[in-house]
Structures are given as structure tokens and as C-alpha cells.
C-alpha positions in Angstrom: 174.4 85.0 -76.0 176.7 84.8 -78.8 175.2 83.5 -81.9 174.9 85.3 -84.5 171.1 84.8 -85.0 169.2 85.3 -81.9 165.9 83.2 -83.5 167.2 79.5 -83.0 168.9 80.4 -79.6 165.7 81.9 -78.5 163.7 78.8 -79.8 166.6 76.2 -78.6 166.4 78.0 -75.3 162.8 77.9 -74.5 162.3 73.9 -75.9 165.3 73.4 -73.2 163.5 75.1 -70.3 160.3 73.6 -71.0 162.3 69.6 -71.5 164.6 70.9 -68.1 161.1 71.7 -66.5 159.2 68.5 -67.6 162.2 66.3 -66.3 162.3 68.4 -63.0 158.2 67.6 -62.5 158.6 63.9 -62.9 161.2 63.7 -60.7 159.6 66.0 -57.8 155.9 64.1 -58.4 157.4 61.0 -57.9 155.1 59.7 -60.8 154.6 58.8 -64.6 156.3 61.3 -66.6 153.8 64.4 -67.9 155.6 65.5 -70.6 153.6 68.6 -72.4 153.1 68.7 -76.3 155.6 69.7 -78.0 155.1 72.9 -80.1 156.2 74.2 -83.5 158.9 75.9 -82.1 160.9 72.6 -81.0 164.6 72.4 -82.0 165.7 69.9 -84.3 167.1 66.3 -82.8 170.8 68.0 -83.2 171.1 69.5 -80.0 171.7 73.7 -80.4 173.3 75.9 -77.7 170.7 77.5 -75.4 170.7 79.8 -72.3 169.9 77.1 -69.7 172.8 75.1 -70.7 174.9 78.7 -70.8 174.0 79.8 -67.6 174.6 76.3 -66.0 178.5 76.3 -66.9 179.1 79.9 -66.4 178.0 79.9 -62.9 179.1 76.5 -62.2 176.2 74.9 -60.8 176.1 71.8 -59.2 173.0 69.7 -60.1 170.5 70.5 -57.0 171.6 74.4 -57.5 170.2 74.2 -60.7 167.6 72.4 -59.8 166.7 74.6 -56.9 166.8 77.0 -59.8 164.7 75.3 -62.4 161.7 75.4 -59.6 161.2 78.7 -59.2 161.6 79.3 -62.6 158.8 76.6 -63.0 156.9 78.4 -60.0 156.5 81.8 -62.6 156.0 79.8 -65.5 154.4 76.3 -65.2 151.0 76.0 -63.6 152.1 72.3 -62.6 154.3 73.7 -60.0 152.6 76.0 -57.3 150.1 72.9 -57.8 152.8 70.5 -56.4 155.0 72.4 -54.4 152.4 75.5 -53.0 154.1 78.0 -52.1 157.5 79.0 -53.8 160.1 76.8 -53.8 162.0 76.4 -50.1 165.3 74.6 -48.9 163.0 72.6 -46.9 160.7 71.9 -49.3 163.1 70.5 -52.4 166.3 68.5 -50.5 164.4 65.4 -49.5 162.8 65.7 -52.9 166.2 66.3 -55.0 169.6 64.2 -54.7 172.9 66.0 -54.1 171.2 68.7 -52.3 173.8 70.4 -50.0 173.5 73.5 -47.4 176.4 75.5 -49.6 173.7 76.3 -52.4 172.3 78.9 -50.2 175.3 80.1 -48.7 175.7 84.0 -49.6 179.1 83.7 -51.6 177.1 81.0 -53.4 176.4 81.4 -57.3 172.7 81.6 -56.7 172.8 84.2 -54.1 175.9 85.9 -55.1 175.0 85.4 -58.8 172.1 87.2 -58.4 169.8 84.2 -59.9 167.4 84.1 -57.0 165.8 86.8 -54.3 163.9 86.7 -51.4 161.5 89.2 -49.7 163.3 90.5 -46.6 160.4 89.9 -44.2 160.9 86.3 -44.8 164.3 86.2 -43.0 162.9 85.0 -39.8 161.8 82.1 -41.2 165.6 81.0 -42.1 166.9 80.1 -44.8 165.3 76.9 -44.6 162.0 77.7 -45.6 162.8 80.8 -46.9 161.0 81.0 -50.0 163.1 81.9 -53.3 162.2 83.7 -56.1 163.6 84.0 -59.8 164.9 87.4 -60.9 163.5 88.6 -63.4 166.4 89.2 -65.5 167.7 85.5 -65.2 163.7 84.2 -67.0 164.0 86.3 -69.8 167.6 85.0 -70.5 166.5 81.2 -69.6 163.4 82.3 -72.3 166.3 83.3 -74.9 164.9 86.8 -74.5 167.9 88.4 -72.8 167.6 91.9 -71.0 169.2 94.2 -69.1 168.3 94.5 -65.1 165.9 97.7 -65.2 167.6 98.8 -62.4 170.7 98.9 -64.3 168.9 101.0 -67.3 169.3 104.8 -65.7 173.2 103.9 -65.2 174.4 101.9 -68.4 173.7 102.8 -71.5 174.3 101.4 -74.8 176.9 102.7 -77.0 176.8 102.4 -80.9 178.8 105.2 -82.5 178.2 105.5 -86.2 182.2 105.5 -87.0 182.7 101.9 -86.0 182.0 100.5 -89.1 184.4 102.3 -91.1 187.5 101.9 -88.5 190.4 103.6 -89.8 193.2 100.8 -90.6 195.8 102.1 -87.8 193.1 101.8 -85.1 192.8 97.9 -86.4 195.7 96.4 -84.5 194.5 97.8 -81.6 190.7 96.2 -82.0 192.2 93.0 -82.5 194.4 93.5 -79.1 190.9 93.7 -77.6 189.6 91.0 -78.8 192.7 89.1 -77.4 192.3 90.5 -74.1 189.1 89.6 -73.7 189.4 86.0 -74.8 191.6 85.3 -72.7 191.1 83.6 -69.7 191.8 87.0 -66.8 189.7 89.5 -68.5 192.2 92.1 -67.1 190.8 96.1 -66.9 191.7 97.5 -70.5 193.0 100.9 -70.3 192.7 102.6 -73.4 194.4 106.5 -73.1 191.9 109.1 -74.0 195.0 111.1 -75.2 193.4 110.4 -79.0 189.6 111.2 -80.1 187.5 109.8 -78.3 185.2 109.1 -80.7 187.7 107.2 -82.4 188.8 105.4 -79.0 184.8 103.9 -78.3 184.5 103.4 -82.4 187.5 100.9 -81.7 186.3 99.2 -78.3 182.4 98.9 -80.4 184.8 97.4 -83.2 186.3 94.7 -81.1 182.8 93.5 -79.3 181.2 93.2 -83.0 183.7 90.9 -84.1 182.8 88.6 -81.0 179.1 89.3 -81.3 179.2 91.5 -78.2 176.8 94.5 -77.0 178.8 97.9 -75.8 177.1 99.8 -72.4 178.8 102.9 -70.8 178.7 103.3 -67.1 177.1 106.7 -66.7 179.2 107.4 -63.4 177.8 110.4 -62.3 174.3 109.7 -62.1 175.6 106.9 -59.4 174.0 106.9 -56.0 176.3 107.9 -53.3 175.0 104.9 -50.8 177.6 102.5 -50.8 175.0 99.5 -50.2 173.0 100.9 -53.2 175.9 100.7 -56.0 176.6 97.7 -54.0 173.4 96.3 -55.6 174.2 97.5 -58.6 177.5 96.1 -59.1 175.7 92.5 -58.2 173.4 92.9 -60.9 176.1 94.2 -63.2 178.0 91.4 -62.7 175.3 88.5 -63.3 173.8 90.5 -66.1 177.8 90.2 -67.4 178.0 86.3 -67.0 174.9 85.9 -68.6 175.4 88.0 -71.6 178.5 89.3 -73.1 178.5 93.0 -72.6 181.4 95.5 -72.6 181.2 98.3 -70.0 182.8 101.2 -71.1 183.9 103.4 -67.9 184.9 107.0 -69.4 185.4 109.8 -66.5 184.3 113.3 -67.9 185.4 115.3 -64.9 188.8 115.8 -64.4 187.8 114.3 -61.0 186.2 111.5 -61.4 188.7 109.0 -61.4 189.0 109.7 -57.7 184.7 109.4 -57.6 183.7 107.6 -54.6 181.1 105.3 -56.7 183.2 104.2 -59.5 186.0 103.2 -57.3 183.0 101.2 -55.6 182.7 99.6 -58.5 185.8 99.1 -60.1 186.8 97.5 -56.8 183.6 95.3 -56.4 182.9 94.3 -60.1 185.2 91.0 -60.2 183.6 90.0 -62.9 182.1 91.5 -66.8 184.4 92.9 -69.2 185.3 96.3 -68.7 187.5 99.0 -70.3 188.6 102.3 -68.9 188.9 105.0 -71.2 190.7 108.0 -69.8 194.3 110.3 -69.9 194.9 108.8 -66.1 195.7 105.9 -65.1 192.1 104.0 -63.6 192.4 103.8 -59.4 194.1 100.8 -57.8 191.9 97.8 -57.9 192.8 93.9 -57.3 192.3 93.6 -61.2 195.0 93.7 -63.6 195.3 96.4 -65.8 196.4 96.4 -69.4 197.1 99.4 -71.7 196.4 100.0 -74.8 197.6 102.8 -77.3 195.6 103.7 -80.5 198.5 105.0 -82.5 198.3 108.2 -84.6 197.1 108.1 -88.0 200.6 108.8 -90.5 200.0 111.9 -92.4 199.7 110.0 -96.1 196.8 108.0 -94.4 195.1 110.9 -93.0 195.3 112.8 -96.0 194.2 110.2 -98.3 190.9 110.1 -95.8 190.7 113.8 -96.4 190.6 113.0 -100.4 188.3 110.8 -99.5 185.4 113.4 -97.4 186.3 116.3 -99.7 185.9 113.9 -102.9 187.0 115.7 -106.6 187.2 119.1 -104.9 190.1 118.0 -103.4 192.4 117.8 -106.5 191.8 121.7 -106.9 193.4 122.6 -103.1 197.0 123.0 -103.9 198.7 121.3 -101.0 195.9 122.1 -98.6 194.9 119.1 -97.6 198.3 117.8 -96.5 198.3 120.7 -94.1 195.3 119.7 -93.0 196.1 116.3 -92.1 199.0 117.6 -90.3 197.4 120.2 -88.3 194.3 119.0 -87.1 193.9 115.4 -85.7 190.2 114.4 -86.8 188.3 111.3 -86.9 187.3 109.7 -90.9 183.4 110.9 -89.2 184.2 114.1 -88.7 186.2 114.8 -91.8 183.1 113.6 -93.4 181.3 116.2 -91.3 183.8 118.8 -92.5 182.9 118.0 -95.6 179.3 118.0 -95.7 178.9 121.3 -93.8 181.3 123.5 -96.3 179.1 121.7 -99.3 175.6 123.1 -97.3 177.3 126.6 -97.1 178.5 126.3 -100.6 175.3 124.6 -102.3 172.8 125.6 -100.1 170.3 123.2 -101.2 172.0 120.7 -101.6 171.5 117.1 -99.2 174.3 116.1 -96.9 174.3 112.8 -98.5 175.4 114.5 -102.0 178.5 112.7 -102.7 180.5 115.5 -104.1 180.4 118.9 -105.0 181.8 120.6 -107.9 185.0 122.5 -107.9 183.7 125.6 -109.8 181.6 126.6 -107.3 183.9 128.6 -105.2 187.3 129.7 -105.4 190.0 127.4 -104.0 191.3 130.2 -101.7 187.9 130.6 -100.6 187.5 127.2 -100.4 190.5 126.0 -98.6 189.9 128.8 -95.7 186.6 127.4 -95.4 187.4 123.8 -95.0 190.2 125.2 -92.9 188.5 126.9 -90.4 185.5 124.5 -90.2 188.5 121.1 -89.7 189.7 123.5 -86.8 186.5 124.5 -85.1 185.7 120.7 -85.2 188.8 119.9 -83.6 188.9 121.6 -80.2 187.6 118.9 -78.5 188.0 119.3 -75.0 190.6 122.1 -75.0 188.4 125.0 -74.3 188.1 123.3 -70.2 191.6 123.3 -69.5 192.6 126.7 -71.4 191.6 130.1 -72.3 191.0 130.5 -75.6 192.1 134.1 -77.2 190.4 135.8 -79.8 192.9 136.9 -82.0 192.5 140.5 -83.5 196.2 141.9 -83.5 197.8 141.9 -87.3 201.2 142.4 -88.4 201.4 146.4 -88.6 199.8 146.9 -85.0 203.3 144.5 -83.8 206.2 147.1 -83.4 209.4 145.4 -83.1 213.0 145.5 -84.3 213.7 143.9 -87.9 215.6 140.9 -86.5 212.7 140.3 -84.2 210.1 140.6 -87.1 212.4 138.2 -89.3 212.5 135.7 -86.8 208.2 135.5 -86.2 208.2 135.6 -89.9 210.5 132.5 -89.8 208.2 130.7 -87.5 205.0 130.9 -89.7 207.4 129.7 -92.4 208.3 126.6 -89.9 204.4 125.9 -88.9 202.9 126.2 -92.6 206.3 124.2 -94.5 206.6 121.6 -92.2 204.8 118.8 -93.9 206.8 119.3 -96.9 210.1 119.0 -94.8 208.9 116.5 -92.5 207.2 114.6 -94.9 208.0 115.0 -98.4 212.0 115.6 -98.2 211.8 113.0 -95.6 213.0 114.3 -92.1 210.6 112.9 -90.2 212.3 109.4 -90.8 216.0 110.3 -89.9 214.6 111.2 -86.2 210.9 111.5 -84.5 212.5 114.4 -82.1 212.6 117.9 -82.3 209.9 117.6 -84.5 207.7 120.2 -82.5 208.0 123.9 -83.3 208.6 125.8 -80.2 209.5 129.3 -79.3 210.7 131.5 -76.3 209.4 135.5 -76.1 211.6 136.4 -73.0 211.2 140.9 -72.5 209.5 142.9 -69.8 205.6 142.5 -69.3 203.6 145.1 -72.0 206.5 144.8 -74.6 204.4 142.4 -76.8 205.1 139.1 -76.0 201.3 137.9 -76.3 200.6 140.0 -78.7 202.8 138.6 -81.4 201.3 135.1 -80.6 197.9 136.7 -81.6 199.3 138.0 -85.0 201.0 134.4 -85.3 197.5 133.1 -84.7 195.8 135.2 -87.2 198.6 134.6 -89.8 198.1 131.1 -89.6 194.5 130.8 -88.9 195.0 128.9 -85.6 193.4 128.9 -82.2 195.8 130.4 -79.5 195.5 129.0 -76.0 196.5 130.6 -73.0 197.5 128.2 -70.3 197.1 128.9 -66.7 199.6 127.9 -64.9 197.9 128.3 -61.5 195.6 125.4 -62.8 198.5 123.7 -64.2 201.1 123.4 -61.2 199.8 121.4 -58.2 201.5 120.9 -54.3 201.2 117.3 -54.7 203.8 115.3 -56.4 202.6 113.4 -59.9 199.5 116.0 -60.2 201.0 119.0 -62.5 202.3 115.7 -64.5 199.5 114.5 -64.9 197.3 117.7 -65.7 199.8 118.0 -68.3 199.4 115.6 -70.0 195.7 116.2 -70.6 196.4 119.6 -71.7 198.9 118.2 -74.6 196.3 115.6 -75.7 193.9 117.8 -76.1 196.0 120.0 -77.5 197.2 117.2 -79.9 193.5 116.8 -81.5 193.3 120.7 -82.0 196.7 121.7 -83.3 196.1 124.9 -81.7 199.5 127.3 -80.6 199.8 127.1 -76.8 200.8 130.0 -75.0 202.5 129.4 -71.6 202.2 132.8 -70.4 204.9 133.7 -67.7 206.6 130.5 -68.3 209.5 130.6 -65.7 207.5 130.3 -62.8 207.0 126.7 -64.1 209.9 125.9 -66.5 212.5 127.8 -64.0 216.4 126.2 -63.6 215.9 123.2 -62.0 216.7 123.0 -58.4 219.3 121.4 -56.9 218.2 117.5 -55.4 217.8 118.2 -51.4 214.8 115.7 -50.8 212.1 113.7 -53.2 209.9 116.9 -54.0 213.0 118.3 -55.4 213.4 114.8 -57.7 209.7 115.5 -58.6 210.0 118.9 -59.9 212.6 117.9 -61.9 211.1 115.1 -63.4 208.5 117.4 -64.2 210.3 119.8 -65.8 211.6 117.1 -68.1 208.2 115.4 -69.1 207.0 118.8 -69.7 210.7 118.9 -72.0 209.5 115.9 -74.0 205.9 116.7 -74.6 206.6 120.7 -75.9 209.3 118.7 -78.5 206.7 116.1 -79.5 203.8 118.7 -79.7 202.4 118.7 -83.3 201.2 122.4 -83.0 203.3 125.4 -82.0 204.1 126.1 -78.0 205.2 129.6 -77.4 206.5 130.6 -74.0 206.8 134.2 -72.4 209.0 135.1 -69.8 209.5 138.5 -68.2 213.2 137.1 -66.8 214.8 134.8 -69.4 218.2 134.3 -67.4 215.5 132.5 -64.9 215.2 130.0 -67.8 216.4 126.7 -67.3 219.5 126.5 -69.9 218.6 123.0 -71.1 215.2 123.9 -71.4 216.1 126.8 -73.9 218.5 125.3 -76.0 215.3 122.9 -76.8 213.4 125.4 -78.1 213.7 126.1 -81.9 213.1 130.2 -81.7 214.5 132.6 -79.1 212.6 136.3 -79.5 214.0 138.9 -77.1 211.1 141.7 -77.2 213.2 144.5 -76.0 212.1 148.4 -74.6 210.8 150.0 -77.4 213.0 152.9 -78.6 211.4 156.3 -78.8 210.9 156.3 -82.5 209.0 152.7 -81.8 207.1 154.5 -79.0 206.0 157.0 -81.6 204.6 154.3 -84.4 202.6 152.6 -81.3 200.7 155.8 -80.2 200.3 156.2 -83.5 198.5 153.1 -84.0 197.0 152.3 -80.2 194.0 155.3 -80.6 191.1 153.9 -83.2 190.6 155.8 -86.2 186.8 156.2 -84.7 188.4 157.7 -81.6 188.3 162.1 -81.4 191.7 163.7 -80.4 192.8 167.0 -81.0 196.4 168.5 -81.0 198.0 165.5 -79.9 201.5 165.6 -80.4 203.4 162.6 -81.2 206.8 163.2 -80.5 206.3 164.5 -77.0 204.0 161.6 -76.0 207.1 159.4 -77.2 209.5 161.1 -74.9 207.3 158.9 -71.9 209.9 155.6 -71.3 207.3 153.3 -71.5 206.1 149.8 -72.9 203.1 149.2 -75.7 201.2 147.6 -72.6 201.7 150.9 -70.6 200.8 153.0 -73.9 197.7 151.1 -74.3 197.0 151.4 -71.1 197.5 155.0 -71.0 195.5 155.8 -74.3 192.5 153.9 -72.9 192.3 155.9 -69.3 192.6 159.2 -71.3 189.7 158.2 -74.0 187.1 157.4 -70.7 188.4 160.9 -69.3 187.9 162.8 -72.6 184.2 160.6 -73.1 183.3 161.6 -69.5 183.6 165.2 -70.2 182.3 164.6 -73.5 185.3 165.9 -75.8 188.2 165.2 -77.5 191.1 163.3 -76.6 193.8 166.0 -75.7 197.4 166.0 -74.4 196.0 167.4 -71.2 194.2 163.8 -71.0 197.3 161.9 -71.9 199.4 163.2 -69.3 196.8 162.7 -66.4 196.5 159.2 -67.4 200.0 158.7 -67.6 200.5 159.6 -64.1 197.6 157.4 -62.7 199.4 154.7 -64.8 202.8 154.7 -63.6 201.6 155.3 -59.8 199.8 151.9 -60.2 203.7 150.4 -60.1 204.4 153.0 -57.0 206.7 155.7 -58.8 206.3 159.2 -60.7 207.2 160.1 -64.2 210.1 161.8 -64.3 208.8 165.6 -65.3 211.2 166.0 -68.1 209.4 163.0 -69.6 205.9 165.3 -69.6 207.1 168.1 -70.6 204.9 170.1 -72.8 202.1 167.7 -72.5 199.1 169.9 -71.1 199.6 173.3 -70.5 
């Protein structure tokens, strides 16, 4: 049903069905025509379009299948007909009645059987198909009555999707809602694949775009609540596909497990369901099916565009943010919704009272320091997406003073918070984003010995900036099988993408190692993902740190990529001093501790830590003071963890 309003279809398609009827009486009576009285609701003489008519061409009925259809339509509706015919309508009963009537309208790959336009009850089978008698689905009258409905039995599996961002379709998702609506007038129908590498909000906002422009309902296939019986989604598929022909629905497929492209039941139906427009919406690729497949990017917002929809949520406040909002737009990837969310949630905090349909609210209420942190942090809540599955999110508490490092160390982390908050001015503004799209991504290298800081400074870069930090697992990330760890990287980065969050790829080398020499095609793989993995950290719009305990390990064209090389070297004893200084709590009780002689231990601020922490439960056990005498029996439970003593020199004049 495509017209625009459903009243003269539904009227046109009822006066049809009652004529189609009337004609079909006469003909089977063998008698004067009995035409009923026309009602109030009869069509004009101009003929309008009407289900019957619809449902004849798209199924491609030949004349006695229709007609074969029309009586047991006439069999639930008409009184005339179980009067004539008695029972309902039979093969038997209708083909010396009917001309044209042929054996192939019953056959099971036939449009009335296959269609799903008429049913049987299975304890009629042993009376052939013969006189078999046929029944109507339901789902086929109430279209023939211009009251179309879904199949209940479809209802617990698709459901209808009508986000509230679809009207107000940002204009670089536009191009990609008209390639839709080419796709889908053209005469395949091909499987549209539409990557979920950008919001998905803003992905199913563009697909409910497309259908409204042809007059088109949206349903999502709610795949996991599928039945695991093949012959049951079997069914289901059937009724899918007739409820398809007969309407015009879109069926949205969108896997949320990281599995489920590989479900037993959607592969059912992908690979049954020849018919109905569908669209896949997912990072992977959908599974293999006799359909074509087309993709279809959304591209990325440019930052100008995004940040004149930030102007437009945050309304006059936003004159008053001094270069704020451009960072925003190029930090966190949000829809024009949930900008307007953004929006409306820092004006309850600030107003209190106020409705979140208040256009506006003023700039005097708050500071703009206060107020650009606020719409900061709320943007980058909104904008972890799906992240927090496929990484550990760290809490950042670390801080600039609690990082001891060498100056040139401390210069270079400065320079990269420089890099992270300045780079829509470069990029943008002075215009070097349009001499070259690569190397755009800020990336870094922490190569040192494991408790010598490395993840610690990416805290105090996260807290700096005000940024989630990530830490990847790369026993998640790295798979046996060949085209996997691509794969599960690429959902990691377009996640990541939405969130601008730093990534931390802790321990780096045991995935980003020198590539191996080519002996067979697992070698080739590796390689090839060592490079996509090359191309996604340049391309990454947030900051990817990397930590590796052996940095000549390192692939050599993988670090000459990266834009900042930190080497987090021993600490020297007067470095050891300033962190046991600052690794016991001002809350915690110590007495005579004596800071040069605890630095004399070789040690890293991990081991320190460590250290500090075993000797505060051993001083709370006995419920004292933290003394040297607690220090130094910690220490040595410490170091024997890695299967060596501390030298004695080294503890000298700890504890009595």
C-alpha cells in the first residue's frame, strides 16, 4: 500500500472485492447476475488503485488462481457462498465451474501456496489436494479489505521502528537516504549493507528516512528471540515474505552480539527470505546468501557542519564558549538528537526548573568554564556507545605531580595534550586537514620496563584532557583464525570513533611486533593485519597510546608512524625518593621513615607501590604505624614474587 492516504485505498479496495465477488457468484451460479446494493462507500466511476488489483500483479496470478482465491475470501465474507459451494472452496469443487483452471495453482512452489495466500488444516491431507479444502489467511482479508496488518505470528519477532531523529536528517546522511531509495526501486532489491561503524541511531534515522520518502513502514527483525527449529523460522520467513509483497515494509536486520552474524536463525532467514526488502546494519559483512549485497557508507559529518549543529542544541549560550564547541565537534561524534539531549540535560542541572522544551537558556547563569566542562563531560558520557563491551574503561585518578619522570619525558606528554586539544585549529582553521587526510590521528609509543609508569601517564593524559581512557585487551583482540582479529578491530575503532576516547594498547608488541617473514598464508595474514591495524591508529580521531615493555620488539615501520616516542626509563634514586614520597596517603600513619634509605632499593614506581601497600596491611594488622621495619619485609616478599633477593646493601639500615 502506497498511497499516501490510506481512506480511498481502503474504500477503493473493499468496493473492488465486493464487484470481484459479485462477478465471481454469477459466474459459479450459473444464473442472473445478484449484484448487492451498492453502499456509500463506492468509489467514483474513475477507477482508483486497490489491494485486489495489487495483490493480483504482484503475485502473478493467473485468472482461476485468483479466482480460486476470491472464493474463499467469499466463503469468510459473503453469506452467498457457503450457500452455493457448502463447504469451503475445493480443487474439485471450482475447475469444472471456472475456465483456465490448471493443476499448477496448487502446486507448493505455487503463488498461492508458496505466497502464503491460502492454508489448509493438516488433517485434511488425506483427502488430496483435490478436495482439499482451502482457507484464506487471515493476513491476506484484511489487506484485500484495504485494512493491511502484520501476520500476528510475525508480531513477537518484528517490530516497528520510528526513531524520533529521522525527521531532522543531518544533510551528509542525505546522499545516502536517496541511495536507498535507488536500491530499492530498482528491479533486484539487493541486501543493503549499511556499516554500523557510525551511530547507530543515525544509521536507522537514515534507512526510516528513505522508506518515508516512498511511503514505506520500517520493522526490525528481533533475531534473538527467534525459535531455534528450523521448520518454525521456516514459517516465519513464509509469512515474512507474503506479508513483504503485499505491503511495502523494510526489515531492518541489526545483530547486537558480537555473534550473531554467525546465528543459526538469521542465516535461516537471510538465506530463505528471497523476497521483502531488507537491510543489514552491522561492522561485518552479513553471511553469504544467494542475494546480492550492496554497501553503503554514511559519511562523517565535516567538523563546520557538526559544530554549526552544536550552535544549534546549545542556542545563544554558545556564543559565550570560547572555541569549545569546535572541540567538541571534533572530539565526540554525536547524533543532531543527542546533541539536543546534551543540551537539555546541562539546562535541567543549570535551571532546575526549567522544561526540556525551553528553547534556550541564558548565558549568565553559570560561568563559561563551568559551563563548557559541563557540556563537556555530559557530550562524552553520551558518546560511549558501545565501547564499554569491547574495552576496559579506567577511572582516571593520577595527576601531573604523582607522574615522576625525566624533563624531556614530561615535555613530550605535555606536547601531546598540546596536539589533542589544538588540533582543530591546525587541522581545521590553518587548513591541514586539506593538503592530506593522513597522519591525521595522534598517536604515541610508551616503550620502558613494566611499573615504570607507562599507564599511568595515560591516566594523567586522561584527566588533563577530560577523556575516557580505554584499556584494550589484546587477548580479546587477537584471534587463531585468519580475518577475525581484523575484524574485531575494526569494531573496536568504530566505537571508538563515536566516543573519542584515548585507547590504550597495553603491552602492545605482542600484537604490533616486527612482522614476520612470508613462509605460508598465516604469515601473509598477520601481516596484513598488522597494516590494517597501521591505517586505522593513523585515521583514529582520538588519541591511541601504546606501551611496550621491549621497544626494539617494535616493528620499525610501525614506529616511525607514530607521532610521539616516550622512553619511561628506571627511575634514578633521587626519582625513587619523590615517589615514596608521594605513593603513602597523607591519611596513612608512618613513623621514622626514612627516605633516602628506602630510595637506595633499585626499584620501579609499580614495585614501590607495591611495596608501600603490603607494608600499610602489615602495620594495620598489628594496628600501628607504618615503620621501616614494615618497608623492608614487604620489600623482600615483593622482589621474591619475580624469584630473586634484594641485594642486602640495598636494605641496609631499614629495620633494626
Amino acid at each position: 500500500m502506497t498511497t499516501e492516504n490510506p481512506f480511498p485505498w481502503r474504500e477503493a479496495s473493499k468496493a473492488e472485492l465486493e464487484r470481484a465477488l459479485d462477478e465471481l457468484f454469477d459466474r459459479l451460479s450459473g444464473g442472473r447476475p445478484q449484484t448487492r446494493e451498492r453502499t456509500s462507500e463506492s468509489p467514483a466511476v474513475e477507477p482508483l488503485p486497490n489491494a485486489l488489483d495489487q495483490l493480483t500483479v504482484r503475485f502473478g496470478l493467473s485468472t482461476f488462481e485468483r479466482d480460486l482465491l476470491l472464493a474463499a475470501v467469499g466463503h469468510e465474507l459473503d453469506a452467498r457462498f457457503p450457500e452455493l459451494l457448502g463447504s469451503p472452496p475445493t480443487f474439485a469443487g471450482l475447475s469444472p465451474r471456472l475456465p483456465g483452471a490448471h493443476w499448477s495453482a496448487l502446486a507448493p512452489d505455487g503463488p498461492l501456496r508458496r505466497g502464503r495466500l491460502l492454508t489448509t488444516d493438516p488433517a485434511t491431507e488425506p483427502l488430496g489436494l483435490v478436495r482439499r479444502p482451502w482457507r484464506v489467511e487471515e493476513a491476506v482479508l484484511h489487506e484485500l479489505l484495504g485494512l493491511p496488518q502484520l501476520d500476528d505470528a510475525l508480531r513477537p519477532y518484528l517490530l516497528p521502528l520510528v526513531p524520533t531523529n529521522a525527521d531532522r536528517l543531518p544533510d551528509h546522511a542525505q546522499a545516502t537516504a536517496q541511495g536507498l531509495v535507488d536500491l530499492w526501486t530498482s528491479s533486484q532489491r539487493p541486501l543493503a549493507w549499511l556499516s554500523r561503524g557510525n551511530d547507530p541511531a543515525d544509521v536507522r534515522a537514515v534507512v526510516v528516512a528513505a522508506a518515508r520518502a516512498l511511503g514505506w513502514s520500517v520493522l526490525v527483525l528481533d533475531g534473538g528471540r527467534l525459535p531455534h527449529d528450523p521448520s518454525q523460522v521456516e514459517d516465519l520467513v513464509e509469512r515474512w515474505q507474503r506479508d513483504a509483497v503485499l505491503q511495502d515494509f523494510v526489515l531492518v536486520i541489526e545483530p547486537e552480539a558480537e555473534d550473531l552474524a554467525g546465528y543459526r536463525p538469521i542465516r535461516q532467514w537471510l538465506d530463505r527470505a528471497a523476497a521483502g526488502t531488507m537491510v543489514w546494519i552491522a561492522a561485518e559483512a552479513p553471511p553469504a546468501t544467494e542475494r546480492p549485497v550492496i554497501r553503503l557508507d554514511l559519511p562523517a559529518a565535516d567538523p563546520a557542519a557538526t559544530s554549526a549543529m552544536w550552535r544549534q542544541a546549545l542556542g545563544p549560550v554558545a556564543s559565550s564558549l570560547n572555541g569549545a564547541v569546535d572541540r567538541l565537534a571534533q572530539q565526540f561524534d554525536l547524533t543532531p538528537r543527542a546533541m539536543q539531549e546534551v543540551a537539555a540535560e546541562v539546562r535541567l542541572e543549570v535551571a532546575g526548573s526549567q522544561s526540556v522544551e525551553h528553547p534556550s537558556f541564558e548565558p549568565a547563569e553559570l560561568e563559561p568554564a563551568e559551563l563548557e566542562q559541563m557540556i563537556w563531560r555530559k557530550a562524552r558520557h553520551r558518546a560511549r556507545g558501545g565501547l564499554d563491551h569491547l574495552a576496559q574503561r579506567l577511572e582516571p585518578v593520577a595527576e601531573w605531580p604523582d607522574l615522576i619522570l625525566p624533563e624531556p619525558q614530561m615535555q613530550v606528554l605535555r606536547s601531546v595534550v598540546t596536539h589533542v586539544r589544538r588540533r582543530h585549529r591546525v587541522y581545521q582553521t590553518w587548513g591541514f586537514a586539506e593538503k592530506s587526510r593522513r597522519g591525521l590521528g595522534i598517536s604515541a609509543l610508551f616503550s620502558g620496563p613494566s611499573g615504570t609508569g607507562k599507564t599511568l601517564a595515560a591516566e594523567v593524559l586522561a584527566r588533563e584532557l577530560d577523556l575516557d581512557l580505554y584499556r584494550i585487551d589484546l587477548s580479546a583482540v587477537v584471534s587463531k583464525y585468519i580475518g577475525e582479529t581484523e575484524s574485531n578491530l575494526s569494531r573496536l575503532f568504530d566505537a571508538a570513533e563515536r566516543s573519542g576516547a584515548i585507547l590504550l594498547f597495553d603491552e602492545a608488541d605482542s600484537l604490533f611486533g616486527k612482522r614476520s617473514e612470508i613462509r605460508d598464508s598465516h604469515d601473509r595474514y598477520a601481516n596484513l593485519e598488522v597494516s590494517y591495524l597501521l591505517q586505522r591508529v593513523e585515521a583514529y580521531r582520538g588519541l591511541a597510546i601504546l606501551t611496550t615493555n621491549f621497544e626494539k620488539s617494535l616493528d620499525t615501520a610501525f614506529a616511525r608512524r607514530l607521532r610521539f616516542v616516550v622512553p619511561f626509563p628506571m627511575p634514578s634514586q633521587a626519582d625513587r625518593r619523590r615517589i615514596w614520597q608521594r605513593v603513602l596517603p597523607q591519611a596513612t600513619p608512618t613513623v621514622d621513615l626514612d627516605w633516602d634509605r628506602l630510595a637506595q632499593l633499585t626499584a620501579t614506581g609499580g614495585l614501590i607501590r607495591n611495596i608501600a601497600l603490603g607494608a600499610a596491611f602489615r602495620a594495620a594488622d598489628q594496628d600501628r604505624a607504618v615503620n621501616m621495619a614494615d618497608m623492608a619485609a614487604a620489600a623482600r616478599a615483593e622482589v621474591a614474587k619475580s624469584g630473586r633477593q634484594v641485594p642486602s646493601q640495598e636494605l641496609r639500615g631499614w629495620a633494626p
